[in-house]
C-alpha positions in Angstrom: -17.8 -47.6 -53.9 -18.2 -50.9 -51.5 -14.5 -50.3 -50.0 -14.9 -46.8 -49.2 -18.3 -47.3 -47.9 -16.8 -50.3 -45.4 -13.3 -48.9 -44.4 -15.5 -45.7 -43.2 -17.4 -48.3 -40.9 -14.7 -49.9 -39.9 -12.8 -46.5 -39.1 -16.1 -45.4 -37.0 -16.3 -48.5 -35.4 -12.8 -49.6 -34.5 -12.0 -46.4 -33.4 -14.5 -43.5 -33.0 -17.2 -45.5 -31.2 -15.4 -47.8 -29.4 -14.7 -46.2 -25.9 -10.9 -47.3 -24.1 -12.7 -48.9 -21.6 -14.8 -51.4 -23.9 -10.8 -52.7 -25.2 -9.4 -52.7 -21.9 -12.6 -54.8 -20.9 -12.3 -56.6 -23.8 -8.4 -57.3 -23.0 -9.4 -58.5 -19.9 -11.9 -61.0 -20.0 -11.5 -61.5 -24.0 -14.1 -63.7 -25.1 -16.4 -63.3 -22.2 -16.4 -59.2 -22.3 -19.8 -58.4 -23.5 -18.4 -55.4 -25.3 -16.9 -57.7 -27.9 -20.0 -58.8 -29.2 -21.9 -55.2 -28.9 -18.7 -54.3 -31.0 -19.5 -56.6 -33.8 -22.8 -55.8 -33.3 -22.3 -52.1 -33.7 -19.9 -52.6 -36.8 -22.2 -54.8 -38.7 -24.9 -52.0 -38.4 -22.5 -49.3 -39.3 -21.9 -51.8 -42.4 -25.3 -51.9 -43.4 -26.1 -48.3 -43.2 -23.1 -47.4 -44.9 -24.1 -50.0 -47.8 -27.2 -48.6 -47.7 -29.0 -51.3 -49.7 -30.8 -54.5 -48.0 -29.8 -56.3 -51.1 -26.1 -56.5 -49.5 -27.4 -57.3 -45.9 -24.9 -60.3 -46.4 -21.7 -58.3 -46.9 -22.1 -56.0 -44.0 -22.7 -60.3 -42.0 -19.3 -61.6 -43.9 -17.4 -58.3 -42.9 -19.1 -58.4 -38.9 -18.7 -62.2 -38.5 -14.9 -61.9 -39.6 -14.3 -58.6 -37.7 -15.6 -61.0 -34.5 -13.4 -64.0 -36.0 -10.0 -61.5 -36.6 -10.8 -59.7 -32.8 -11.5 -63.2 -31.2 -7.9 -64.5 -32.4 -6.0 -61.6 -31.2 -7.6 -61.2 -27.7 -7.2 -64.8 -27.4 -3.6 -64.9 -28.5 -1.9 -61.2 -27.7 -0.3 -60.2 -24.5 1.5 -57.6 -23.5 5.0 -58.1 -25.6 2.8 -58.7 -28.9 0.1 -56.6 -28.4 1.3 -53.8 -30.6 2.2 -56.5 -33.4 -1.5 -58.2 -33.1 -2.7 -54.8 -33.6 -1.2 -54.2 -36.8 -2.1 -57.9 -37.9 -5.5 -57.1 -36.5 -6.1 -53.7 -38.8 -4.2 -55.5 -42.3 -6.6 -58.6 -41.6 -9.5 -56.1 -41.7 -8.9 -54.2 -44.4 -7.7 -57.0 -46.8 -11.2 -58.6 -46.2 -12.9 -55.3 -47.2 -10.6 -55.5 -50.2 -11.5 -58.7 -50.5 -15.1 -57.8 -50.8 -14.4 -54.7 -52.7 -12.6 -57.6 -55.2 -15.4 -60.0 -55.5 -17.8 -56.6 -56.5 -15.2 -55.7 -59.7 -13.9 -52.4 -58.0 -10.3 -53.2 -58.0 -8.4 -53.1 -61.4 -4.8 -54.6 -60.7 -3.4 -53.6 -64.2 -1.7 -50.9 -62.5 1.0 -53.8 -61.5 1.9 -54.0 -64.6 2.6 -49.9 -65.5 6.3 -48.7 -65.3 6.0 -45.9 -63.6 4.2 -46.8 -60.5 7.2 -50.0 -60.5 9.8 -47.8 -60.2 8.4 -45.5 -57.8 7.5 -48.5 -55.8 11.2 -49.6 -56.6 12.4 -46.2 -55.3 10.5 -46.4 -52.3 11.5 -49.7 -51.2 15.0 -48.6 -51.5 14.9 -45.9 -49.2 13.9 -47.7 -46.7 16.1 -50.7 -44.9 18.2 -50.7 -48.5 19.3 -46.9 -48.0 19.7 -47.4 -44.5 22.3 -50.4 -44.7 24.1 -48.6 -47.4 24.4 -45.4 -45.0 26.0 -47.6 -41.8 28.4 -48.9 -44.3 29.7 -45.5 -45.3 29.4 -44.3 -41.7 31.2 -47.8 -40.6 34.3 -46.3 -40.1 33.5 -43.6 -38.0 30.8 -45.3 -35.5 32.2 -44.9 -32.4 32.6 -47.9 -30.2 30.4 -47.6 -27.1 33.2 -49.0 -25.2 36.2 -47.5 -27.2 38.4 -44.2 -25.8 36.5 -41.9 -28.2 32.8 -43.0 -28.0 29.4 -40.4 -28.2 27.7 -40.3 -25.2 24.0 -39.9 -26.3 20.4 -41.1 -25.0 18.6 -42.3 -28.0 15.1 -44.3 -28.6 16.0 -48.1 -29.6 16.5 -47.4 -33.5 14.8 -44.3 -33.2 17.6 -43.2 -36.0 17.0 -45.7 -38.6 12.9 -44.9 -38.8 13.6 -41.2 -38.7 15.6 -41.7 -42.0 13.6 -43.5 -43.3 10.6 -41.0 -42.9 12.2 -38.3 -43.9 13.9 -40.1 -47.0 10.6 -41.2 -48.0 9.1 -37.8 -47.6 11.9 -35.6 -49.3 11.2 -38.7 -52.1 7.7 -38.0 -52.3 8.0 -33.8 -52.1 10.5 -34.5 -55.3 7.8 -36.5 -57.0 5.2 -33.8 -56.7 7.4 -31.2 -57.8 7.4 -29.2 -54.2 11.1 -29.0 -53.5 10.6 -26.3 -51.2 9.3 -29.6 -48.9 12.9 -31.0 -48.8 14.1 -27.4 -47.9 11.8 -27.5 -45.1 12.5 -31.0 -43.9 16.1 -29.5 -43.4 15.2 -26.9 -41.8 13.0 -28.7 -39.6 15.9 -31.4 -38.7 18.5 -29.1 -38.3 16.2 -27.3 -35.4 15.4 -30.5 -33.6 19.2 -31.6 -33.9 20.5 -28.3 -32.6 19.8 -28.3 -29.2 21.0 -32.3 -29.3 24.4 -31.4 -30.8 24.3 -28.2 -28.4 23.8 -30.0 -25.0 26.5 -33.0 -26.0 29.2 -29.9 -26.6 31.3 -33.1 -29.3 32.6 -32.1 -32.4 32.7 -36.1 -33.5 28.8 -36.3 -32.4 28.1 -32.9 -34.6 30.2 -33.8 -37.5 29.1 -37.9 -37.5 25.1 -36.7 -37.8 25.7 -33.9 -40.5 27.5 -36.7 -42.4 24.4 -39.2 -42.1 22.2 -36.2 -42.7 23.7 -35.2 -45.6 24.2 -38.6 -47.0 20.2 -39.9 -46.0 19.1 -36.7 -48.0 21.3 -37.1 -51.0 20.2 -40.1 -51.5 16.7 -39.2 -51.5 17.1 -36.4 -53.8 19.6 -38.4 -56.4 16.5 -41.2 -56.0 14.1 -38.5 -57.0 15.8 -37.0 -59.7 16.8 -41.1 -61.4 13.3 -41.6 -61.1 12.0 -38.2 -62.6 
């Protein structure tokens, strides 16, 4: 299969033989870093070889000369506050050309858009995520504590850290449920009940204890009630 076959180059080349210090040369001096171009070089033979058939010789050009176009644009236009957003923009530009490819060869069959079952899980899924979150601050609203009020939690936390650890673990206990291993979700509470310990231990509040077993409780049961609708 042509996609398999070129996501493996691009894995090899993107990431297993291309050494930090061919990026950080490549960040530096962008376009004029000879590493770019032994980069393209290198993935349009890993291309070929993966293809394995000279016949193809101009797929595994097309997916080099737009790995050097996609690279060229983020080096050129990236710095250090969008460098992790050019990244991602950089892999889902590669891989929607190899789908593109992969398209253009008869491999992809998009009738599955059109099944019920995988719309409603992808339904299910998209509402665990920001949806489920939004619904959980409301609930929790009234017990937030002001950062400035009398009665506020004094914790260190990453910047949302919270929201995209609910939404991973909703997700997961979603997909454990779909696969019929509900000794997963036991484990994921187990798991986040040890982490959270030493937390809750350390900041010695009853509001801080009682206000994350409340969001725990409620991130999980909507994940499970999801599961069970869907199933």
């Amino acid at each position: 299969m042509i996609f398999i076959q070129l996501i493996l180059a691009h894995l090899l080349g993107d990431f297993i033989l291309q050494p930090d210090s061919w990026v950080a040369d490549k960040e530096n001096r962008r376009l004029k870093s000879k590493f770019l171009y032994l980069h393209i070089l290198i993935h349009t033979a890993l291309s070929l070889i993966f293809l394995w058939d000279l016949t193809l010789w101009w797929v595994a050009v097309l997916t080099g000369a737009s790995h050097f176009i996609i690279d060229a644009a983020k080096l050129t236009f990236q710095n250090i506050k969008t460098k992790k957003r050019w990244f991602f923009i950089d892999q889902v530009l590669h891989v929607l050309v190899i789908a593109g490819v992969s398209f253009y060869f008869g491999e992809f069959d998009l009738s599955f858009l059109k099944n019920q079952e995988f719309l409603k899980i992808l339904m299910a899924a998209l509402f665990l995520t920001m949806p489920a979150s939004i619904f959980i601050k409301i609930l929790l609203s009234s017990w937030t504590p002001s950062p400035d009020g009398p009665n506020n939690i004094q914790t260190e936390s990453l910047t949302s850290a919270g929201k995209y650890i609910g939404i991973l673990e909703r997700l997961l206990v979603f997909t454990f449920i779909m696969v019929d291993h509900w000794e997963g979700v036991g484990f994921m509470v187990a798991a986040k009940s040890v982490f959270r310990f030493s937390d809750l231990a350390q900041a010695k509040q009853r509001k801080l204890t009682e206000y994350v077993l409340i969001g725990t409780l409620l991130s999980f049961g909507l994940a499970v009630l999801t599961g069970i609708i869907i199933k």
